[in-house]
C-alpha positions, 0 to 999 in steps of 0.5 A: 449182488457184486459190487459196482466199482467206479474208478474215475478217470482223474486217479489214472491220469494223475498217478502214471504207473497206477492203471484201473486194474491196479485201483480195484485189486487193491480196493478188493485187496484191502486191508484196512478200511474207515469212514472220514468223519465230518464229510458229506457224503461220507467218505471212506479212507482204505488201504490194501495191495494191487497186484503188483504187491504195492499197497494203495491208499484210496478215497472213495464214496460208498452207497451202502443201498446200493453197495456202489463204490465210486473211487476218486482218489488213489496212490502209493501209500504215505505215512501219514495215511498209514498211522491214520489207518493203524498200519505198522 
């Protein structure tokens, strides 16, 4: 079964330069993934590279039944989510 990714529409409009196509290459592209604890419903934070070589960092909830990821948050990655993520 492939996977159902949902980008919402607020990650575009907030992030110009950022387009849906770019969310999802990275999501399929990541590098590093880890679930947010103490968030209900769990939330993932993960990092990876789009298609034009920029690595993004996305929040995202992830029905592991279902294998649905919903994608509500997603930008140029910061530092502070690089030493979250372990990322050199």
């Amino acid at each position: 079964m492939d996977q159902s990714v949902e980008v919402l529409n607020r990650v575009i409009d907030k992030h110009r330069g950022i387009t849906r196509e770019d969310v999802i290459s990275a999501w399929n592209n990541r590098i590093r993934s880890q679930v947010r604890l103490d968030t209900d419903p769990l939330e993932y934070l993960a990092a990876g590279f789009d298609g034009k070589g920029r690595m993004l960092q996305m929040v995202v909830l992830h029905n592991l039944l279902t294998d649905e990821v919903v994608i509500f948050h997603a930008m140029k990655i910061t530092n502070s989510v690089k030493i979250e993520l372990d990322i050199d």
